[in-house]
C-alpha positions as protocol buffer text, in pm:
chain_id: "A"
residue {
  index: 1
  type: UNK
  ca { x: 46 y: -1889 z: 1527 }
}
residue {
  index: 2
  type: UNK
  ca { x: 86 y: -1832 z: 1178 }
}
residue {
  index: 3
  type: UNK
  ca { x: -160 y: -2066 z: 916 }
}
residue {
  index: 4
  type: UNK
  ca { x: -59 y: -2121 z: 580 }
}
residue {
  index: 5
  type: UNK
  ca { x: -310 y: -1995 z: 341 }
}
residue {
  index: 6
  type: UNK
  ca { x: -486 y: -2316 z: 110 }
}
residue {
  index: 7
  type: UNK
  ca { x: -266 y: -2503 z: -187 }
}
residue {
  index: 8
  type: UNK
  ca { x: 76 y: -2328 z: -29 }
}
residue {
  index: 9
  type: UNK
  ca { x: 331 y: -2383 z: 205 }
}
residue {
  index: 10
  type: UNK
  ca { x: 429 y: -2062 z: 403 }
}
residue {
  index: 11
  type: UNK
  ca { x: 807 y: -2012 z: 468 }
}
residue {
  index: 12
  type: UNK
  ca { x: 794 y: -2059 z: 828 }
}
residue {
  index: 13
  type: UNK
  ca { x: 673 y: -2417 z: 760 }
}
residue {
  index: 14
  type: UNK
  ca { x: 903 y: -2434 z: 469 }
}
residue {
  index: 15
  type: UNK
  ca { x: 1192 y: -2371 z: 760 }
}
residue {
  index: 16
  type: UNK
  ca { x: 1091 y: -2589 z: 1008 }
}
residue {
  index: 17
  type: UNK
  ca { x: 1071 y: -2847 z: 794 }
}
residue {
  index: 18
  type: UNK
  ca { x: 1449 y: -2850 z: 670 }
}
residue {
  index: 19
  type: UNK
  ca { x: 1549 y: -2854 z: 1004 }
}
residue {
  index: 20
  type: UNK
  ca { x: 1484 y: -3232 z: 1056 }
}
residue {
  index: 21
  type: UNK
  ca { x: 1760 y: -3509 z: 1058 }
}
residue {
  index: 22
  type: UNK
  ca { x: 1813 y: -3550 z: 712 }
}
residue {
  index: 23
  type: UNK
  ca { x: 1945 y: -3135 z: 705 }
}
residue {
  index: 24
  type: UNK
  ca { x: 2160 y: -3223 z: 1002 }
}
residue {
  index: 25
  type: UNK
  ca { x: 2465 y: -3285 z: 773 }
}
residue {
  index: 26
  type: UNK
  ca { x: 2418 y: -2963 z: 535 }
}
residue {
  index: 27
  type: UNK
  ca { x: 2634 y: -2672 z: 655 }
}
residue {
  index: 28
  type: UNK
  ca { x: 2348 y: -2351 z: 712 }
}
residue {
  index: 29
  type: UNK
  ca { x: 2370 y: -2042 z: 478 }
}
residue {
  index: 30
  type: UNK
  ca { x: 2341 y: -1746 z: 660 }
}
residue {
  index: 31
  type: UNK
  ca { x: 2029 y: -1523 z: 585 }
}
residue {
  index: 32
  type: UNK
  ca { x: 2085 y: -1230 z: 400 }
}
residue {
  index: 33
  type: UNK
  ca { x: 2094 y: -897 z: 603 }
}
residue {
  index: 34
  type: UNK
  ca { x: 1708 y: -749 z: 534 }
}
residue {
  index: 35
  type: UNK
  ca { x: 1672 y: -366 z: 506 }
}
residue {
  index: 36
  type: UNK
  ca { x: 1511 y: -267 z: 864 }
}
residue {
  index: 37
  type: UNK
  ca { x: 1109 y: -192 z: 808 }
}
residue {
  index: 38
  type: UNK
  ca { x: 938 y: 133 z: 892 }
}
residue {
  index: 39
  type: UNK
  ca { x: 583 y: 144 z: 895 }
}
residue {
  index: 40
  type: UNK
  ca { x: 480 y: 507 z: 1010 }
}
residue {
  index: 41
  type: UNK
  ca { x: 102 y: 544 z: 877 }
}
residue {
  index: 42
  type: UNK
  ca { x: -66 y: 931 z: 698 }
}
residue {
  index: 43
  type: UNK
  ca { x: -394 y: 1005 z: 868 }
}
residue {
  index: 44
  type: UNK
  ca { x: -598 y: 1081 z: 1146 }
}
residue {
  index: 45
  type: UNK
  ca { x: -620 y: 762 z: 1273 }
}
residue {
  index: 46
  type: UNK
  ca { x: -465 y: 699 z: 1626 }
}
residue {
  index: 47
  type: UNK
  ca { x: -106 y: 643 z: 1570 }
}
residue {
  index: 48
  type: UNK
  ca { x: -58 y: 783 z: 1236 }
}
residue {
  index: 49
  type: UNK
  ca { x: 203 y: 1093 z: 1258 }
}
residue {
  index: 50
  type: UNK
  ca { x: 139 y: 1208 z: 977 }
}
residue {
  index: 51
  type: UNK
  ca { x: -100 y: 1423 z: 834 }
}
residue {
  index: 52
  type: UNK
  ca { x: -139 y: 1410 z: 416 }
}
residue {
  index: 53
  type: UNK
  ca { x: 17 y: 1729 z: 330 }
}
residue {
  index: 54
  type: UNK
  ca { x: 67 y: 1799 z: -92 }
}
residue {
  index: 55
  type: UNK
  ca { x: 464 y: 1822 z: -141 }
}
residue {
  index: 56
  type: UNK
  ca { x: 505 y: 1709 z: 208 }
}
residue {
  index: 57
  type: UNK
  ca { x: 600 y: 1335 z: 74 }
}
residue {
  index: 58
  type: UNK
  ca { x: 845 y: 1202 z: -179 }
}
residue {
  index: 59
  type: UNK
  ca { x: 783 y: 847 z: -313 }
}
residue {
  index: 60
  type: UNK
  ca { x: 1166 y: 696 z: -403 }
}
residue {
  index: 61
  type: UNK
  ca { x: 1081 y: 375 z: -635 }
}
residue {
  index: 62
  type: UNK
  ca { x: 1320 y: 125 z: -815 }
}
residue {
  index: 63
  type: UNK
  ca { x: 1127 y: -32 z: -1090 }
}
residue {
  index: 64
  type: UNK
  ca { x: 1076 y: -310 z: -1201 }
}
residue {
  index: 65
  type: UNK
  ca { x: 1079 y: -431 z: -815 }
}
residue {
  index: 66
  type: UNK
  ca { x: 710 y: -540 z: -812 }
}
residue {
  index: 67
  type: UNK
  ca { x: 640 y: -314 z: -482 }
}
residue {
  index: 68
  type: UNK
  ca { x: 780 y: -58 z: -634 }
}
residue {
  index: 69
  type: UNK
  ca { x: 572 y: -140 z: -958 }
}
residue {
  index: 70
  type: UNK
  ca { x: 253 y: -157 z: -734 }
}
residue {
  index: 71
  type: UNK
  ca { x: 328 y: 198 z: -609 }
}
residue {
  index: 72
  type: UNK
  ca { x: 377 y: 343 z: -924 }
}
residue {
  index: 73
  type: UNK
  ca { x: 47 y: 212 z: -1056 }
}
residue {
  index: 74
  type: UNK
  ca { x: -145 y: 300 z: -829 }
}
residue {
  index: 75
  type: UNK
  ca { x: -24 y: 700 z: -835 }
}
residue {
  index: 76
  type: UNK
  ca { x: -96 y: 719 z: -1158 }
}
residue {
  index: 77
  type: UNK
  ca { x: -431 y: 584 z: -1109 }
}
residue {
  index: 78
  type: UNK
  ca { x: -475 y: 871 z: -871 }
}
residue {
  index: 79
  type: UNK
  ca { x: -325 y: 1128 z: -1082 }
}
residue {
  index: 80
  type: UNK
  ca { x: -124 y: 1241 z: -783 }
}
residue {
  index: 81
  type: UNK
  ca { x: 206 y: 1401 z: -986 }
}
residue {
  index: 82
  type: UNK
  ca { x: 95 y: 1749 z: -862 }
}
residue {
  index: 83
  type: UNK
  ca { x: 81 y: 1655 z: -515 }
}
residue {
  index: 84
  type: UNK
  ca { x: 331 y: 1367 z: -443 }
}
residue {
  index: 85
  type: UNK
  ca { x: 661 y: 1355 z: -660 }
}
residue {
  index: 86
  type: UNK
  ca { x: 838 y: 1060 z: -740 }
}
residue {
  index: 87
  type: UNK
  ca { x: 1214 y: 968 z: -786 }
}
residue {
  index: 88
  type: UNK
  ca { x: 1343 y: 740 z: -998 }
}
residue {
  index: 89
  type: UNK
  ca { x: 1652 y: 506 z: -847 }
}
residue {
  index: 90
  type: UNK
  ca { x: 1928 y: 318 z: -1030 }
}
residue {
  index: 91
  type: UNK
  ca { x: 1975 y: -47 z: -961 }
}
residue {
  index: 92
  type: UNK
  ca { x: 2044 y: -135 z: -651 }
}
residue {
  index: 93
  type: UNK
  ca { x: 2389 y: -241 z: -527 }
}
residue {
  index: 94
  type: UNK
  ca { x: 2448 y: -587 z: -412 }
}
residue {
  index: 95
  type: UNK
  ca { x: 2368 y: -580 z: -48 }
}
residue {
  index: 96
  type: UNK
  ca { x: 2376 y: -235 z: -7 }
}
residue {
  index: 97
  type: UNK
  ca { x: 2043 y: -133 z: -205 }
}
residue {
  index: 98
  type: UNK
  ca { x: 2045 y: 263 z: -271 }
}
residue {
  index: 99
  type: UNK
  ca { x: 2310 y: 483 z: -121 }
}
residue {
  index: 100
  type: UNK
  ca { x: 2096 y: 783 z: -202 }
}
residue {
  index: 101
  type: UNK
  ca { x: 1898 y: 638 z: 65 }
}
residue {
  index: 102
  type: UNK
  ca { x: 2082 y: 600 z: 319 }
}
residue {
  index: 103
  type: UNK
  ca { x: 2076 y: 1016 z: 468 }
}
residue {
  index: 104
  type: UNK
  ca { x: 1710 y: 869 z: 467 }
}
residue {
  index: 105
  type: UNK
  ca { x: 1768 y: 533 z: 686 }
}
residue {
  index: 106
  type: UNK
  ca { x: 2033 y: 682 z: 906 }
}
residue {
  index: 107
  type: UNK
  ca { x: 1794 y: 998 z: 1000 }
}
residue {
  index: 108
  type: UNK
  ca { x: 1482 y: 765 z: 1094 }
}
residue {
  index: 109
  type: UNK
  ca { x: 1730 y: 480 z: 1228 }
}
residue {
  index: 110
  type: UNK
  ca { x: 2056 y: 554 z: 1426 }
}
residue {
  index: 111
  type: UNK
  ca { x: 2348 y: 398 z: 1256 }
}
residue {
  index: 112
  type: UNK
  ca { x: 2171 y: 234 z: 1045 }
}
residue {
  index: 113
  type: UNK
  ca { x: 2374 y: 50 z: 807 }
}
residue {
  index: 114
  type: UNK
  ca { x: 2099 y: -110 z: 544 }
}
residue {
  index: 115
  type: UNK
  ca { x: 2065 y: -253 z: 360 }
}
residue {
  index: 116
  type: UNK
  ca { x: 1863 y: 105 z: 166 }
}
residue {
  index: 117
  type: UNK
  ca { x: 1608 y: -96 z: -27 }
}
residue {
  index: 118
  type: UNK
  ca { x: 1363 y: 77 z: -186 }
}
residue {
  index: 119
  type: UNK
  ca { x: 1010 y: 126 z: -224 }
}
residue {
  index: 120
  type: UNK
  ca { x: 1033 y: 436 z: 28 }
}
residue {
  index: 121
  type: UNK
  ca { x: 792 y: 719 z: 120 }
}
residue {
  index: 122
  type: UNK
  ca { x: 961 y: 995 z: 284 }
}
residue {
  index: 123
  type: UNK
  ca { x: 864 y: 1286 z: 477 }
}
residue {
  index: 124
  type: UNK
  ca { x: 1031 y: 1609 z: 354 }
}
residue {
  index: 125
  type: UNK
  ca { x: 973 y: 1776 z: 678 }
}
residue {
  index: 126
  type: UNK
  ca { x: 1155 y: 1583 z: 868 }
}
residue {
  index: 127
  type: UNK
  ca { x: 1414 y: 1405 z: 662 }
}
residue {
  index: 128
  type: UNK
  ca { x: 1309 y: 1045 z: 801 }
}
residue {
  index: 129
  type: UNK
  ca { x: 1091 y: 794 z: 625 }
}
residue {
  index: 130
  type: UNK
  ca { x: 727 y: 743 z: 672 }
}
residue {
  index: 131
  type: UNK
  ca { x: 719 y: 370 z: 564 }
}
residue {
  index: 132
  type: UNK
  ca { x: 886 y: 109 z: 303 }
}
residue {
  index: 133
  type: UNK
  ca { x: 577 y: -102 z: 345 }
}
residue {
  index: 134
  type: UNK
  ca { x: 428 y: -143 z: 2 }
}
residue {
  index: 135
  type: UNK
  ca { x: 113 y: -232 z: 122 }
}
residue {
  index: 136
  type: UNK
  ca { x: 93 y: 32 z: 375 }
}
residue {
  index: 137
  type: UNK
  ca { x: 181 y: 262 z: 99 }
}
residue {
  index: 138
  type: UNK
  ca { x: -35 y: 185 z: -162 }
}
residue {
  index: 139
  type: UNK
  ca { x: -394 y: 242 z: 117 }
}
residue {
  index: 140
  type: UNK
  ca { x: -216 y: 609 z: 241 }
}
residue {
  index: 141
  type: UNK
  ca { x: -204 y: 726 z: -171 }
}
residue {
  index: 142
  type: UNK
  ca { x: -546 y: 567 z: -174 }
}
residue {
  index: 143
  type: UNK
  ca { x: -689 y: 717 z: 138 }
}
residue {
  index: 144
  type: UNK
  ca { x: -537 y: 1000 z: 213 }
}
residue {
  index: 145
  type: UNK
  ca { x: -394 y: 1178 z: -108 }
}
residue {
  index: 146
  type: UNK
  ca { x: -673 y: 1044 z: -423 }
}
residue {
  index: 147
  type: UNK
  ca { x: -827 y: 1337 z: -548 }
}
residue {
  index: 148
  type: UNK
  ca { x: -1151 y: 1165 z: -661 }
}
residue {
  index: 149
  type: UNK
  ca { x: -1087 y: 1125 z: -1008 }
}
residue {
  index: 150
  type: UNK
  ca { x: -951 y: 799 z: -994 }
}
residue {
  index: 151
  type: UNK
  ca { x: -1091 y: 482 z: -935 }
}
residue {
  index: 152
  type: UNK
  ca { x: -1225 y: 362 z: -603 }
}
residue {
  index: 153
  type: UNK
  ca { x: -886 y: 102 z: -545 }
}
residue {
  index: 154
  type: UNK
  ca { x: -1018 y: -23 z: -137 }
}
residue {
  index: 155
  type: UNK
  ca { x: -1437 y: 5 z: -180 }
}
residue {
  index: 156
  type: UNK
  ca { x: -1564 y: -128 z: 150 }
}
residue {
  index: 157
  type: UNK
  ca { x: -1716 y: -410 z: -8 }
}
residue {
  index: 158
  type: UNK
  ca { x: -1426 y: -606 z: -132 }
}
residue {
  index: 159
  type: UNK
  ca { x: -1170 y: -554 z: 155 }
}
residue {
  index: 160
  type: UNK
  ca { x: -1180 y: -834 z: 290 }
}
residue {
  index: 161
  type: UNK
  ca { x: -1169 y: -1022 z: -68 }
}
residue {
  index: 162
  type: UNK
  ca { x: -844 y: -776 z: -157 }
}
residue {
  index: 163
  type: UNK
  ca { x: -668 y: -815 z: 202 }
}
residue {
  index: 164
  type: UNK
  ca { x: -728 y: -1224 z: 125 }
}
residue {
  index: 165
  type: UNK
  ca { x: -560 y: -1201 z: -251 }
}
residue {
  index: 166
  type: UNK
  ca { x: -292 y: -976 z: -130 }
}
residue {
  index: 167
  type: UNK
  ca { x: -164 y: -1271 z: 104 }
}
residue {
  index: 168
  type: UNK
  ca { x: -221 y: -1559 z: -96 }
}
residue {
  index: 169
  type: UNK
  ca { x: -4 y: -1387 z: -379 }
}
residue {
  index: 170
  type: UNK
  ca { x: 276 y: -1277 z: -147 }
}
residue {
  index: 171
  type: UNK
  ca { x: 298 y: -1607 z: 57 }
}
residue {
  index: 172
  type: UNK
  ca { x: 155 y: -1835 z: -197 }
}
residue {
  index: 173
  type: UNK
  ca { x: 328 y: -1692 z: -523 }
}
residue {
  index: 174
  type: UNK
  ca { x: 238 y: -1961 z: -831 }
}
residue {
  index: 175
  type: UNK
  ca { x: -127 y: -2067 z: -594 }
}
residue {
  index: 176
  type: UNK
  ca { x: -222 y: -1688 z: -576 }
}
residue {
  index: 177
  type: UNK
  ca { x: -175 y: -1685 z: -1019 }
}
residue {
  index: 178
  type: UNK
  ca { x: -370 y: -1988 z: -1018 }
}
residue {
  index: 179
  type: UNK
  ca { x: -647 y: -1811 z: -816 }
}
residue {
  index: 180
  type: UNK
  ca { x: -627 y: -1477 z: -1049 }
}
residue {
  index: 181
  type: UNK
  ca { x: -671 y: -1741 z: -1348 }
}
residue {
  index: 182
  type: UNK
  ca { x: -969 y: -1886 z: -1251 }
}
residue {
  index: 183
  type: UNK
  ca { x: -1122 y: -1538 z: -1099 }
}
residue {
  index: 184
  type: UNK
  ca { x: -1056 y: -1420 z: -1424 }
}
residue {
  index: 185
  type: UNK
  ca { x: -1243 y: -1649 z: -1672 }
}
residue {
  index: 186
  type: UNK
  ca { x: -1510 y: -1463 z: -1755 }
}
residue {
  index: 187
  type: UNK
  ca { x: -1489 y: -1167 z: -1593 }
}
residue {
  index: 188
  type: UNK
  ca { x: -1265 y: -846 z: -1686 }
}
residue {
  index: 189
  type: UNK
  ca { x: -1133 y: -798 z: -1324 }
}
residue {
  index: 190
  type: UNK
  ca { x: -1000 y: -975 z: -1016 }
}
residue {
  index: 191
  type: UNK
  ca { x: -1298 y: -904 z: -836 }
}
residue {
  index: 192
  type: UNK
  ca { x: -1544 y: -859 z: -1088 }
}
residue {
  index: 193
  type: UNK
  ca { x: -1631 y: -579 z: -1295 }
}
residue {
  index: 194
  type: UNK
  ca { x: -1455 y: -324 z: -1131 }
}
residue {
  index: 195
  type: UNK
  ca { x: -1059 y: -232 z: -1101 }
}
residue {
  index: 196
  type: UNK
  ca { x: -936 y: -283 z: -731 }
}
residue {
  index: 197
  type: UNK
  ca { x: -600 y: -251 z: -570 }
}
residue {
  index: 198
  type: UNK
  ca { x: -630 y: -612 z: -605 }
}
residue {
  index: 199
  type: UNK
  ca { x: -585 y: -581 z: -981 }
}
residue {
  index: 200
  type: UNK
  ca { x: -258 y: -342 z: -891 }
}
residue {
  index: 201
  type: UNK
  ca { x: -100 y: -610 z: -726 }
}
residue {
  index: 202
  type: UNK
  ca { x: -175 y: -869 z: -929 }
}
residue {
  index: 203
  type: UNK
  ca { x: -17 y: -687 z: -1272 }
}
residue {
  index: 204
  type: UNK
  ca { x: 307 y: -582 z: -1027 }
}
residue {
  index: 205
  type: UNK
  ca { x: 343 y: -968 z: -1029 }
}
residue {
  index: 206
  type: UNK
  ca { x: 241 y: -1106 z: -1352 }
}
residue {
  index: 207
  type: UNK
  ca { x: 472 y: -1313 z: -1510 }
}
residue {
  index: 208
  type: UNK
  ca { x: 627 y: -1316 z: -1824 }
}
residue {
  index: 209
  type: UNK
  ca { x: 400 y: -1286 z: -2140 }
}
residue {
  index: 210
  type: UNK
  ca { x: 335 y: -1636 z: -2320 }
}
residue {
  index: 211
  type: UNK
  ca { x: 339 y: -1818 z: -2038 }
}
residue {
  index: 212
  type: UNK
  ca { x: -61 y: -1798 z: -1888 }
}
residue {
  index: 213
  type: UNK
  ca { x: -271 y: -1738 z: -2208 }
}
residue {
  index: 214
  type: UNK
  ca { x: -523 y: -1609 z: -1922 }
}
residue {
  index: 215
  type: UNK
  ca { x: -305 y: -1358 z: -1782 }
}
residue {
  index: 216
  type: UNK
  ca { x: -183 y: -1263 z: -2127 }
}
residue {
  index: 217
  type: UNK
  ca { x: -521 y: -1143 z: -2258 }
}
residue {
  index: 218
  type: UNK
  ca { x: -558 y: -962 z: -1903 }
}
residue {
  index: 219
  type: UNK
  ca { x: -265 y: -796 z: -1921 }
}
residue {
  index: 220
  type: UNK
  ca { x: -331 y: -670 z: -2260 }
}
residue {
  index: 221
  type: UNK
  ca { x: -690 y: -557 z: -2146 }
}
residue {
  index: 222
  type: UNK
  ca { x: -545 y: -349 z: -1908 }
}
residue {
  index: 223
  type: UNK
  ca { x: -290 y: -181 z: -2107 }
}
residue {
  index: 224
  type: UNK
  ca { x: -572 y: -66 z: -2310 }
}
residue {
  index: 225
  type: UNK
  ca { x: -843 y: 57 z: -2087 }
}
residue {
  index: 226
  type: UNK
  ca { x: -637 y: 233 z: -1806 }
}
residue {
  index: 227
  type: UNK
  ca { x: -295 y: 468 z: -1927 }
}
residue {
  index: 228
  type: UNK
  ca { x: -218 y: 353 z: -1614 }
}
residue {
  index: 229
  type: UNK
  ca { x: -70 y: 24 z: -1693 }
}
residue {
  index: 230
  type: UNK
  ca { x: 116 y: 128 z: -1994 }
}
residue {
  index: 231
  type: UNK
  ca { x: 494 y: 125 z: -1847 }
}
residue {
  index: 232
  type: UNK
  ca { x: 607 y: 19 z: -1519 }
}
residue {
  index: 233
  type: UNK
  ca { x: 713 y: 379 z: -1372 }
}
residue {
  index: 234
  type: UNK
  ca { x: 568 y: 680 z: -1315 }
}
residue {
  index: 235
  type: UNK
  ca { x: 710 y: 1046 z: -1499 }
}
residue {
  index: 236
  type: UNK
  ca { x: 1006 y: 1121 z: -1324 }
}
residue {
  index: 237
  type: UNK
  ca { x: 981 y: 1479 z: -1146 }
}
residue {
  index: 238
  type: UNK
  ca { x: 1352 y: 1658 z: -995 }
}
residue {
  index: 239
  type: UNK
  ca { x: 1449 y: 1526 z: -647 }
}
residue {
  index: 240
  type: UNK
  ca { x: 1452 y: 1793 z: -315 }
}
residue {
  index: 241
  type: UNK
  ca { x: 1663 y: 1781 z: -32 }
}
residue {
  index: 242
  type: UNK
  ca { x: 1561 y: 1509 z: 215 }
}
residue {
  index: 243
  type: UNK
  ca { x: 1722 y: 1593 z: 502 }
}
residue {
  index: 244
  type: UNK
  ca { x: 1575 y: 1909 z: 515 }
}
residue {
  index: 245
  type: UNK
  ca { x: 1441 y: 1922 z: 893 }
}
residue {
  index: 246
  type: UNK
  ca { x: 1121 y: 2147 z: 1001 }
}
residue {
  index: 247
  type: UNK
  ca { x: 1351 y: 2474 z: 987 }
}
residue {
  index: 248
  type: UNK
  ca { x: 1468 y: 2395 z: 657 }
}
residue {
  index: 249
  type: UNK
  ca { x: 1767 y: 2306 z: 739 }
}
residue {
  index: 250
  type: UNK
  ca { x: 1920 y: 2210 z: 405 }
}
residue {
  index: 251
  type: UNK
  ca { x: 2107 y: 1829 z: 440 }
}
residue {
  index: 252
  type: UNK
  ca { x: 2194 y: 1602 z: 133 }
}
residue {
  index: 253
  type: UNK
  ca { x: 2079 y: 1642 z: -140 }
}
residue {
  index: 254
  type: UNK
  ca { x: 1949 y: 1362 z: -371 }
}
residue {
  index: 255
  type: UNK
  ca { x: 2082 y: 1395 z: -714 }
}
């Protein structure tokens, strides 16, 4: 049973509650088709398939999506250009997403017809996708590819507090700003002292400047203690095939 998180109403609640007599006379609007998800996991955990491997992966992001925003941050926090390149992608088409995706979708999902949305990490070796679960995403580059020069984005200590901010600001939306506000006054990070993933999501979701003074001034400290946070994408590096199987197969290219 799902429980909406404090000063929000979840979506599922949201639904139900439009379903009531007084919605009886308003014709539905079908959902929009959503692009299927994939969350494969890098590791050595039970279940992962995938081992972290440098050039194994290619991250595909479409900036300024905020997932793919949140990606993007965070490898450059890690410094991980030499180990996992990234592609750039042109605005999605309406309903479609990426085309340049889809040798990707169709080799991890039989007939697969989309929509190709993007964040994506795909596996080179196999020409199928690994995940396009942001969050999933952003604790593999963390856990599995950092190369200890960046900073610590998951410390053991503030999981919990990072897993509870990362909900309340996906489900919640204006609550979880209201949140960062107050956690904010005083302090020069979300959870203190210290830059956290939970910082990374929070700027892939600020809003415009000169509306939240508070979130103005953060923003701005940001930009000018960590490169990081100076742009929204990463350097783009030249694609490889991606449907390039074990054998090395060559398949599509993307250009």
């Amino acid at each position: 049973m799902s429980t909406a998180l404090p000063g929000c109403t979840s979506p599922r609640a949201a639904s139900a509650a439009s379903t009531g007599p007084a919605a009886a006379a308003v014709r539905p609007v079908p959902p929009a088709r959503r692009a299927p998800v994939f969350r494969g996991r890098i590791g050595s955990r039970p279940g992962s398939g995938f081992h972290a491997a440098p050039h194994r992966y290619r991250l595909y992001l479409a900036p300024p999506g905020p997932a793919s925003v949140r990606i993007a941050v965070t490898h450059r926090l890690l410094g991980l250009d030499a180990v996992l390149p990234v592609t750039l992608l042109p605005p999605a088409a309406p309903d479609a997403g990426h085309p340049v995706l889809r040798g990707l979708y169709e080799a991890t999902r039989h007939r697969c017809e989309g929509p190709f949305a993007a964040p994506v990490l795909g596996d080179g070796w196999s020409g199928r996708i690994v995940s396009n679960h942001a969050p999933d995403i952003v604790r593999d580059l963390a856990g599995c590819f950092g190369t200890g020069t960046g900073p610590e984005l998951f410390p053991a200590a503030l999981t919990r507090d990072i897993a509870r901010f990362e909900a309340l600001l996906e489900e919640c939306g204006d609550e979880g700003l209201r949140e960062a506000e107050r956690r904010l006054a005083g302090r020069g990070h979300l959870l203190g002292e210290t830059l956290t993933a939970a910082d990374v999501h929070l700027w892939s979701r600020l809003p415009a400047p000169g509306e939240r003074p508070v979130l103005d001034a953060y923003r701005q400290r940001l930009a000018r203690t960590h490169p990081a946070f100076r742009g929204d994408a990463p350097r783009r590096t030249p694609p490889r095939p991606q449907n390039e199987g074990p054998a090395g197969r060559p398949g599509t290219p993307v250009r």
